[in-house]
VMD Tcl script that builds the backbone (N, CA, C; Angstrom):
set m [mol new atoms 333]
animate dup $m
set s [atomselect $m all]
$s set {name element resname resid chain x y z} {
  {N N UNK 1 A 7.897 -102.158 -9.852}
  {CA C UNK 1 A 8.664 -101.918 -11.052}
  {C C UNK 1 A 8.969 -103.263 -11.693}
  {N N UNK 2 A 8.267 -103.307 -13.320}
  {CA C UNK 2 A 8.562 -104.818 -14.032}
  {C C UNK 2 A 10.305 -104.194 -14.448}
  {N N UNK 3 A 10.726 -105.884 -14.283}
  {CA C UNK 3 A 12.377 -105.372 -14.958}
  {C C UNK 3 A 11.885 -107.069 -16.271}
  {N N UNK 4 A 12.448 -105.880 -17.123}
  {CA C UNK 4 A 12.660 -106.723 -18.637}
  {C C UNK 4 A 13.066 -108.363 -18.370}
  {N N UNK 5 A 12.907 -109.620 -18.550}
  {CA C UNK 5 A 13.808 -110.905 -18.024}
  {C C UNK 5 A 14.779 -110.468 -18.747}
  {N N UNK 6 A 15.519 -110.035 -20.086}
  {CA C UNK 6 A 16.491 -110.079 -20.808}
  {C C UNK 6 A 17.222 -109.140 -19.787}
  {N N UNK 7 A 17.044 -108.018 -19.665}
  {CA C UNK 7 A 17.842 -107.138 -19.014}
  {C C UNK 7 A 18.007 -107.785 -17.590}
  {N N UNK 8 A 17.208 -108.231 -16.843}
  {CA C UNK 8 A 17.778 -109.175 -15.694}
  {C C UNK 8 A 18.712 -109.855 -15.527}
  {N N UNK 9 A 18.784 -110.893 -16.873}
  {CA C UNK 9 A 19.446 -111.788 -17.172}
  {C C UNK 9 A 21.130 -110.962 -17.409}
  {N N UNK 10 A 20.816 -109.844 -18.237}
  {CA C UNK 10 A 22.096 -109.544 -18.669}
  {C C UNK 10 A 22.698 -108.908 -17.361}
  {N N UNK 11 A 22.216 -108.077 -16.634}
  {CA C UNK 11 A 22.311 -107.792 -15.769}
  {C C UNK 11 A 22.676 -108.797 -14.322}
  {N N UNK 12 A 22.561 -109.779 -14.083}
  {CA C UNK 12 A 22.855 -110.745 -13.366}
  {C C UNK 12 A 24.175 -111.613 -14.131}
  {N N UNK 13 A 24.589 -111.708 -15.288}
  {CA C UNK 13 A 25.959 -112.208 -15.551}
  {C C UNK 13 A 26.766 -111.016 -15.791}
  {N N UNK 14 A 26.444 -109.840 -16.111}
  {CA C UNK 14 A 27.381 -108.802 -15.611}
  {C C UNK 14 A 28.060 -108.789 -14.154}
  {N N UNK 15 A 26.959 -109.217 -13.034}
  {CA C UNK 15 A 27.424 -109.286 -11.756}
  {C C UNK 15 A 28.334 -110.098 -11.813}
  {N N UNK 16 A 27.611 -111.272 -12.492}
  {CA C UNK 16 A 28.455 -113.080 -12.079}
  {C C UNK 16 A 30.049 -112.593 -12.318}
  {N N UNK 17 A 30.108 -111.845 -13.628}
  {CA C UNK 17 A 31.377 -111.432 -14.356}
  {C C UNK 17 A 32.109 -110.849 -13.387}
  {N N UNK 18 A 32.014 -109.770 -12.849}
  {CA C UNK 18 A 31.987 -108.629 -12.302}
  {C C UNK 18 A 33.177 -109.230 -10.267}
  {N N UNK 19 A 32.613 -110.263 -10.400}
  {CA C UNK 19 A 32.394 -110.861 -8.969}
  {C C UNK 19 A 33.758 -111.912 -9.482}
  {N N UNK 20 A 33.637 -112.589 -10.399}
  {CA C UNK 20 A 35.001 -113.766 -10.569}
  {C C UNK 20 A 35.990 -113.282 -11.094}
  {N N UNK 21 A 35.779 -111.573 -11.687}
  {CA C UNK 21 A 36.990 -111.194 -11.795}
  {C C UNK 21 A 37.324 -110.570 -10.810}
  {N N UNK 22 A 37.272 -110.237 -9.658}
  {CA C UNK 22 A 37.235 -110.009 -8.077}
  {C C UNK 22 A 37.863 -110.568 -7.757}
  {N N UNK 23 A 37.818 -111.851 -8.082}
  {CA C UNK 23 A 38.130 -113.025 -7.271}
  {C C UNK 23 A 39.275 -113.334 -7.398}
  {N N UNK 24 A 39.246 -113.527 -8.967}
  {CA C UNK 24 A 40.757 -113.816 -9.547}
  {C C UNK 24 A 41.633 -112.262 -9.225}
  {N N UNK 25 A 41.284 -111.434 -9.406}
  {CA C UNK 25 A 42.191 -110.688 -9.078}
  {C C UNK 25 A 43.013 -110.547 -7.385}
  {N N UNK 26 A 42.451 -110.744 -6.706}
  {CA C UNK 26 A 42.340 -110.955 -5.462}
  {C C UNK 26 A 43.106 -112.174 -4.930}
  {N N UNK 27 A 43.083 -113.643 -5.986}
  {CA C UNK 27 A 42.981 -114.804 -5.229}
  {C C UNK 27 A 44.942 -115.356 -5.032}
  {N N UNK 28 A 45.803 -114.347 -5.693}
  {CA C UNK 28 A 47.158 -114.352 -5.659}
  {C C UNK 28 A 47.910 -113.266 -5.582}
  {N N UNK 29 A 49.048 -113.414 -5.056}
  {CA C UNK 29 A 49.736 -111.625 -4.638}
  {C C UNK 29 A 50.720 -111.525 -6.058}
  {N N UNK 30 A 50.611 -110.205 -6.705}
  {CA C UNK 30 A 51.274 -109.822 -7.966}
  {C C UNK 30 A 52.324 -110.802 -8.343}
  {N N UNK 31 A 53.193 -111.382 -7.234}
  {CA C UNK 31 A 54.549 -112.268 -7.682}
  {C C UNK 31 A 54.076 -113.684 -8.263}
  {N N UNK 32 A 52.872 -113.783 -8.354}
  {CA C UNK 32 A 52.374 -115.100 -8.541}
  {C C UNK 32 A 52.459 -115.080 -9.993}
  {N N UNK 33 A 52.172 -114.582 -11.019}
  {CA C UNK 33 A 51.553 -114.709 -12.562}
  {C C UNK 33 A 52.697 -115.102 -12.979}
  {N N UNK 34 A 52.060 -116.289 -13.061}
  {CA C UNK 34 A 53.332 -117.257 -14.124}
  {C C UNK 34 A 54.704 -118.160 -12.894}
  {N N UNK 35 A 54.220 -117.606 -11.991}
  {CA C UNK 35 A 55.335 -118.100 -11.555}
  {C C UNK 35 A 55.200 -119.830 -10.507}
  {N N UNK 36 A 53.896 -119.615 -10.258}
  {CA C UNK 36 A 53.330 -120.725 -9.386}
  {C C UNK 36 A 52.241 -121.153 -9.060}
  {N N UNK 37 A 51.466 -121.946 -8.620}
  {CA C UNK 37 A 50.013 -122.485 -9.058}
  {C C UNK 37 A 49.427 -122.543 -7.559}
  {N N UNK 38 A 49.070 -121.159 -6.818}
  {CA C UNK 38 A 48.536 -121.051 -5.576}
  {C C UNK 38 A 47.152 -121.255 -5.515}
  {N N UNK 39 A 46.618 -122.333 -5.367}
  {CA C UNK 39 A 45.024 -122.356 -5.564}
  {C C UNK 39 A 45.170 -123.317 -6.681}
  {N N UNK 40 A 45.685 -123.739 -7.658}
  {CA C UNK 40 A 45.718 -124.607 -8.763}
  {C C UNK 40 A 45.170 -126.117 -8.222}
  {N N UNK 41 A 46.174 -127.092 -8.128}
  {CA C UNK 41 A 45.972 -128.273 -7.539}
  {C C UNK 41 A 46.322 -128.404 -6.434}
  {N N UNK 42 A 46.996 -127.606 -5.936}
  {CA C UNK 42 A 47.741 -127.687 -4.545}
  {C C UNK 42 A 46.618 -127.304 -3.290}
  {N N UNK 43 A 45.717 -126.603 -3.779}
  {CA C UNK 43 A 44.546 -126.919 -2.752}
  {C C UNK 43 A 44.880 -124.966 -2.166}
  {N N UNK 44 A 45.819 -124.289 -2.596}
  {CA C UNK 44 A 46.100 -123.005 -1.841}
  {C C UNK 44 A 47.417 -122.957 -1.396}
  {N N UNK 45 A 47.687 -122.231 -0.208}
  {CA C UNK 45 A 48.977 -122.297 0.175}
  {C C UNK 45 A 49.694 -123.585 0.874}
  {N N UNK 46 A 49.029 -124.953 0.717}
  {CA C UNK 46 A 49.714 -125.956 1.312}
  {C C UNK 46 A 49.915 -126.618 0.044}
  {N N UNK 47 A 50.560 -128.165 0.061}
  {CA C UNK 47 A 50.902 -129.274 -0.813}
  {C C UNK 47 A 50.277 -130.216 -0.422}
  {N N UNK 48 A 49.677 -131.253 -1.048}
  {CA C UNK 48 A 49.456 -133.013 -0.432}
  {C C UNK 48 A 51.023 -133.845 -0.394}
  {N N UNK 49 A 52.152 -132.915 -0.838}
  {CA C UNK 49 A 53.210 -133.602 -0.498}
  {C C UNK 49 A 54.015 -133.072 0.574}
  {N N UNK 50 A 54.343 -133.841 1.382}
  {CA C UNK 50 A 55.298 -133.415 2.876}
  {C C UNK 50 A 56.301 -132.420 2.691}
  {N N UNK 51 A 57.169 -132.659 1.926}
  {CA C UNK 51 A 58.595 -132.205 1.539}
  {C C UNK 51 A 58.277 -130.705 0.626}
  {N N UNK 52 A 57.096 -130.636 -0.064}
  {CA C UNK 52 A 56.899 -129.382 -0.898}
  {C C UNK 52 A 56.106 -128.259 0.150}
  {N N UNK 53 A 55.656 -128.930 1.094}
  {CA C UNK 53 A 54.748 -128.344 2.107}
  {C C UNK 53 A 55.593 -127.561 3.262}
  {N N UNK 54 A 57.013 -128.448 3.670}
  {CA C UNK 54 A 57.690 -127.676 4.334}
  {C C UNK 54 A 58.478 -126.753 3.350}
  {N N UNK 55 A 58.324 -126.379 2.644}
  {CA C UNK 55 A 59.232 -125.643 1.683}
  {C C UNK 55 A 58.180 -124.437 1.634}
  {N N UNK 56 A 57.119 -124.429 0.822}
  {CA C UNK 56 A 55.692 -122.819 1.065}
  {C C UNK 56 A 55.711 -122.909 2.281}
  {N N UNK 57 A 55.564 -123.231 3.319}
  {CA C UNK 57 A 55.710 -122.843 4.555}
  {C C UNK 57 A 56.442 -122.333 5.433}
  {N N UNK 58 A 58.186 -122.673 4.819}
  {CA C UNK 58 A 59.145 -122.128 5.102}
  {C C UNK 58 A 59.500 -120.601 4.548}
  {N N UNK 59 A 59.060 -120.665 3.141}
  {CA C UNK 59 A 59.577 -119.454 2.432}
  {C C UNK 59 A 58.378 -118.610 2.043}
  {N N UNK 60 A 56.765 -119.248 2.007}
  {CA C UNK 60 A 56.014 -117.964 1.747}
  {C C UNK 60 A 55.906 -116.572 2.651}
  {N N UNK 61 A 56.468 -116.831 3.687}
  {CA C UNK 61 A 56.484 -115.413 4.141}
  {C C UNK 61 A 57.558 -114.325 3.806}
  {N N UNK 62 A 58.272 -115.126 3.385}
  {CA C UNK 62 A 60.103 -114.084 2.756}
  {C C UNK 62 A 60.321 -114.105 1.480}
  {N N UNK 63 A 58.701 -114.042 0.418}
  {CA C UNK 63 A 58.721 -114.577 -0.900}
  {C C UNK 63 A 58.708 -113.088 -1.092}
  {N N UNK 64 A 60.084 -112.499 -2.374}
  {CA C UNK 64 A 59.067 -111.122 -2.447}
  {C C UNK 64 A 59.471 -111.204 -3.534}
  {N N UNK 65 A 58.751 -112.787 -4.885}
  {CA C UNK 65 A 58.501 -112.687 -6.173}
  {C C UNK 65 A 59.750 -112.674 -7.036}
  {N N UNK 66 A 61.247 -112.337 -6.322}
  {CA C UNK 66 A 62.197 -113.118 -7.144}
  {C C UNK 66 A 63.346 -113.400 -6.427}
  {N N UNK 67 A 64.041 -114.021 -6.890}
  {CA C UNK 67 A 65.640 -114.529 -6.568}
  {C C UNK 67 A 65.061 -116.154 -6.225}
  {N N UNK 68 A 66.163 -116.715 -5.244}
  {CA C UNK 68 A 65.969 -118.018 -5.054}
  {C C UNK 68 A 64.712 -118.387 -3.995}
  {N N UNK 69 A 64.649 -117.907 -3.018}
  {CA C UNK 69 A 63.396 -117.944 -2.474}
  {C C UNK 69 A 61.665 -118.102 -3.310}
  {N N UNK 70 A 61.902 -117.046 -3.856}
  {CA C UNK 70 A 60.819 -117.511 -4.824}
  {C C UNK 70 A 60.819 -118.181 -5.642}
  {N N UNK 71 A 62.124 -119.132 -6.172}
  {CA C UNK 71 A 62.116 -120.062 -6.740}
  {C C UNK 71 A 61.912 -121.204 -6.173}
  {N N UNK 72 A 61.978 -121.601 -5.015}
  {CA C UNK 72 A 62.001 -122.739 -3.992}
  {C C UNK 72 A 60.217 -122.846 -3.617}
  {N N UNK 73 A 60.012 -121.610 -3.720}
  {CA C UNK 73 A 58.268 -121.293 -3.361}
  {C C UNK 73 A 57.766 -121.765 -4.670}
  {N N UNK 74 A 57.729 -121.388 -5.491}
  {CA C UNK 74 A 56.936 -121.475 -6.722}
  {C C UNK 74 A 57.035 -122.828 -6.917}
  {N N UNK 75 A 58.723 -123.704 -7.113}
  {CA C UNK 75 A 58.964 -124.871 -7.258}
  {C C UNK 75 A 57.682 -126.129 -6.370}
  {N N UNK 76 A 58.121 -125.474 -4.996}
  {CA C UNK 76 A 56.832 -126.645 -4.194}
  {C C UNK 76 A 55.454 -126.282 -4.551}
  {N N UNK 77 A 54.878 -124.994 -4.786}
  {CA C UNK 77 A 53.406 -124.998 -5.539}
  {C C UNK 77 A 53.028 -125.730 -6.753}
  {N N UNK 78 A 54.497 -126.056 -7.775}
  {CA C UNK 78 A 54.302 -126.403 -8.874}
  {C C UNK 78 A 54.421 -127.980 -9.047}
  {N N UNK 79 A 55.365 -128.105 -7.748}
  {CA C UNK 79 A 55.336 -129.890 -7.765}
  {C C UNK 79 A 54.265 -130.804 -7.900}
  {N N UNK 80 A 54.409 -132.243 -9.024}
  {CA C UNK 80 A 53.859 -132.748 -8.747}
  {C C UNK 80 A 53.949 -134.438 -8.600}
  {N N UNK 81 A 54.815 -134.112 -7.647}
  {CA C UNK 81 A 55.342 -135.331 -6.625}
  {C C UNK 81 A 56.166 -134.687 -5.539}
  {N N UNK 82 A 55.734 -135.832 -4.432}
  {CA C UNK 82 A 56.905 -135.204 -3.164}
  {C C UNK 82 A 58.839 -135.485 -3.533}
  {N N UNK 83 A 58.631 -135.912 -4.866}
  {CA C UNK 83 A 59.945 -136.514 -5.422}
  {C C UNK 83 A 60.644 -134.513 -6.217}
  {N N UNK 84 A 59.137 -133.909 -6.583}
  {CA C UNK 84 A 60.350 -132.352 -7.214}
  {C C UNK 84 A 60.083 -131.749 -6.267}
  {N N UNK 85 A 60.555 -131.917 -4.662}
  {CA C UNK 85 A 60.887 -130.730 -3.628}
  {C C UNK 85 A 61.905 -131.684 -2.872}
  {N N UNK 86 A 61.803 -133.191 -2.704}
  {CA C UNK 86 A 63.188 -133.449 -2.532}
  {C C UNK 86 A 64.229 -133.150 -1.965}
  {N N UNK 87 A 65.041 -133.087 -3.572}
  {CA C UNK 87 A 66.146 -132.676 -3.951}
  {C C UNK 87 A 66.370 -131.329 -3.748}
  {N N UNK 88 A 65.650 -130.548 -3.699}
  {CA C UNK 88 A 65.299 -129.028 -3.044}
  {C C UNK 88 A 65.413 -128.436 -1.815}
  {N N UNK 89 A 64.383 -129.309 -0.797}
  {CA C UNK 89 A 64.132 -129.031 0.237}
  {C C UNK 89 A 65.570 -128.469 1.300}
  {N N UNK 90 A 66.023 -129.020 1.284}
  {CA C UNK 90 A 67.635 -128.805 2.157}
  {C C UNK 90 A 67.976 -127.072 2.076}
  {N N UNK 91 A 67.896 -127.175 0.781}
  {CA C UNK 91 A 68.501 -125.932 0.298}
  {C C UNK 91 A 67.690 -124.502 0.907}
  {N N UNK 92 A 66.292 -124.916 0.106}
  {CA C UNK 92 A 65.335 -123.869 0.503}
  {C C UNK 92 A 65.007 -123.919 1.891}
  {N N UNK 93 A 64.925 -124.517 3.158}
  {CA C UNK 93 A 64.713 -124.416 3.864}
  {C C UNK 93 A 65.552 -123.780 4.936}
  {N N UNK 94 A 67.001 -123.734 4.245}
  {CA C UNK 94 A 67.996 -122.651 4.551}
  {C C UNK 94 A 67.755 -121.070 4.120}
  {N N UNK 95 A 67.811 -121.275 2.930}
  {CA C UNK 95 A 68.019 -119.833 2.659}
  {C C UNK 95 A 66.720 -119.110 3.056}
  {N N UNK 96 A 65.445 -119.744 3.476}
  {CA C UNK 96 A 64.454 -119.357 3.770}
  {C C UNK 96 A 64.663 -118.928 5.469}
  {N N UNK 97 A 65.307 -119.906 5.803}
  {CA C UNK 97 A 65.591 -119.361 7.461}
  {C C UNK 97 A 66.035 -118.367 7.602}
  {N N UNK 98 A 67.381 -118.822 6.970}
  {CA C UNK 98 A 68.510 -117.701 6.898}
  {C C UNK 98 A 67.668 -115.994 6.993}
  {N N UNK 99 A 66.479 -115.788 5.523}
  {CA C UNK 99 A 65.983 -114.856 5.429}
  {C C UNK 99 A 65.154 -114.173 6.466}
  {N N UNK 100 A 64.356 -115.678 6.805}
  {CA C UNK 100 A 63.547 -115.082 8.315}
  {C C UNK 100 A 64.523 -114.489 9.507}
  {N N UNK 101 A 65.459 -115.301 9.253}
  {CA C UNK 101 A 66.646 -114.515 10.593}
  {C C UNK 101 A 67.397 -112.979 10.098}
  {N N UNK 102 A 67.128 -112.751 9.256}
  {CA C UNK 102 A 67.514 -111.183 8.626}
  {C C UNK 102 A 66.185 -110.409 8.634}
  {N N UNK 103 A 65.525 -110.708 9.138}
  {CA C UNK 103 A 64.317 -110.153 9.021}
  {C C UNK 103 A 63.611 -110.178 8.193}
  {N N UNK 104 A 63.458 -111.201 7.460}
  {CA C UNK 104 A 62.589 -111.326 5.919}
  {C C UNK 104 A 62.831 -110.887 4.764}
  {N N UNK 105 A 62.402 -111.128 3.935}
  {CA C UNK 105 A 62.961 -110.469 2.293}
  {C C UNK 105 A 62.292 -109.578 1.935}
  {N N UNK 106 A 61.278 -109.014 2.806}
  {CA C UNK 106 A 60.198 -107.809 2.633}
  {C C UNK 106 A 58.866 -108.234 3.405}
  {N N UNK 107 A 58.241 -107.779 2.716}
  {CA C UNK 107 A 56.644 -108.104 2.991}
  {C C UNK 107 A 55.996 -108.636 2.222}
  {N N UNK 108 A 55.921 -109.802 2.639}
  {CA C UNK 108 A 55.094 -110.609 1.185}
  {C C UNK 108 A 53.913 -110.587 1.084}
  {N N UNK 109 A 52.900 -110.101 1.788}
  {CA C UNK 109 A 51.325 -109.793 1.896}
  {C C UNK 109 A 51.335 -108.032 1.538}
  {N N UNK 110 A 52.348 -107.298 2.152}
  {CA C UNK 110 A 52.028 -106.075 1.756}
  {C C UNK 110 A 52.533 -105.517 0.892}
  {N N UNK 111 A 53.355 -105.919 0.210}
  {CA C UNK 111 A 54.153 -105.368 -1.021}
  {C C UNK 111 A 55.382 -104.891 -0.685}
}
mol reanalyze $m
mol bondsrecalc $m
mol representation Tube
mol addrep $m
């Protein structure tokens, strides 16, 4: 069976299409849009800065997209210096405990 090159062609960036919107849909959990840059420069769920790194690490599991927790989360994804988690860190790394010791703020992978 000859396939047309045009229709190949169109047919193969339909996939390409098809596949990166997959991706993107996929590549952050709903609380993310707009709120923090997971995959942006930060490389994913870590930081290249120390202080923003213990902060997503502390609170992405008790993130469930609002109040202060997810502000402390979003804040270290969005930093860009170990200088804007800082002044932060103290704080969030409490109320993030605190949360893990209540049993979490939900489920942040499952909704």
């Amino acid at each position: 069976m000859k396939v047309d090159s045009t229709k190949a062609k169109l047919m193969a960036m339909a996939m390409a299409t098809a596949a990166t919107a997959a991706l993107a849909w996929t590549g952050c959990d709903s609380h993310d849009e707009g709120s923090h840059g997971h995959g942006t420069s930060s490389g994913g769920h870590s930081s290249p800065y120390p202080a923003c790194n213990e902060v997503i690490a502390a609170c992405h599991e008790v993130d469930t997209g609002e109040g202060e927790i997810n502000d402390c989360h979003g804040k270290a994804h969005d930093a860009e210096s170990d200088d804007d988690c800082t002044p932060i860190k103290a704080r969030c790394l409490e109320v993030c405990a605190e949360a893990k010791a209540d049993g979490g703020g939900g489920d942040h992978d499952g909704g």
